[in-house]
C-alpha positions, 0 to 999 in steps of 0.5 A, a space after each residue: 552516534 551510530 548510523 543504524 536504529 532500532 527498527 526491525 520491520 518498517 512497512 511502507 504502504 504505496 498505491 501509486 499516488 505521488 503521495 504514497 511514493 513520497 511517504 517512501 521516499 521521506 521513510 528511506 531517508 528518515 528511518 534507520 533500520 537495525 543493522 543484524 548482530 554478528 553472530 546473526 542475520 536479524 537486519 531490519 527490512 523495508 517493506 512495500 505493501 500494495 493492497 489490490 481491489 478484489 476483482 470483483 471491486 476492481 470492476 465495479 460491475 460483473 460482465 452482465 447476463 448473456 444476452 438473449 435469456 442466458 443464465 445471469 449468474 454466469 461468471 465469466 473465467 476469461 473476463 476474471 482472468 482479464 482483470 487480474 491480469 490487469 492488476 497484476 500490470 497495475 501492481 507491476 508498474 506501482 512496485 517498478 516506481 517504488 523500486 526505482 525510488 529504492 535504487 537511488 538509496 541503495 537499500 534493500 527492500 521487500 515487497 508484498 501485495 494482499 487483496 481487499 479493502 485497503 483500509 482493512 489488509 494494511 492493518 492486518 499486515 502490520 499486525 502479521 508482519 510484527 511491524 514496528 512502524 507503517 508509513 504512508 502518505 495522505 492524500 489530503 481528501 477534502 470534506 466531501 470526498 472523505 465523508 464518501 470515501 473514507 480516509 485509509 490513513 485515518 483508519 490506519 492509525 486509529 486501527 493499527 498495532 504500530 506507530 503510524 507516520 502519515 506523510 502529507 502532501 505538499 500541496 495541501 488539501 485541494 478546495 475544490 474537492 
């Protein structure tokens, strides 16, 4: 039997949650990407996907209207610049952990980061990047805490245009969410 599969592009969706590097984990060891024909370079690829809060999420709060009667509308270029920078060291450091797990499979990755709602951009991605497969992990949310925020996971795999592998936790669902 041949050790290389069929799939072209495999698109792994991290948020730097252990269960997210676990999906990653379980999709290098589990999915064989297709390995290029002779005459072509049409190898599969694994793709890392990281999808950040626009700033204006990510903050939850604008800086506020300058004290003292100052206009309240005002945005603050170097309070902008700050967040982004922040995620940018937040994206740094989820894509250093994912590509330290890639170096002990010796395999050759690709990453890509979008802005939004991740529930939303993943879905778009895969669509975008014609991906055979999407993985991720769940985090097992409890009833309370997925009724106000949602489960990604659930949404990517009723929404998207691909198989969806959800990897779940080891630990189960924690009872006192």
């Amino acid at each position: 039997m041949s050790e290389s599969g069929n799939l072209g592009v495999v698109v792994v969706a991290v948020d730097g949650s252990e269960e997210s590097m676990n999906a990653l984990r379980w999709a290098l060891e589990n999915l064989k990407l297709r390995s290029p024909a002779p005459d072509s370079t049409d190898a599969g690829s694994f793709i890392i996907l990281h999808v950040q809060s626009p700033p204006s999420i990510a903050t939850g709060l604008n800086p506020g209207s300058i004290p003292f009667g100052g206009p309240s509308d005002l945005e603050v270029p170097a309070f902008a610049a700050a967040i982004e920078a922040h995620q940018k060291r937040i994206t740094d450091s989820i894509f250093d952990h994912a590509l330290g797990i890639c170096s002990t499979f010796n395999t050759k990755v690709r990453t890509h980061v979008v802005v939004g709602d991740p529930k939303e951009k993943i879905c778009e991605t895969v669509q975008d990047l014609h991906a055979d497969v999407l993985v991720m992990g769940s985090r097992a949310f409890g009833p309370i805490k997925r009724m106000f925020l949602g489960s990604v996971s659930n949404y990517c795999a009723h929404h998207s245009e691909c198989p969806v592998t959800i990897i779940k936790g080891k630990g189960g669902v924690n009872k006192g969410n």
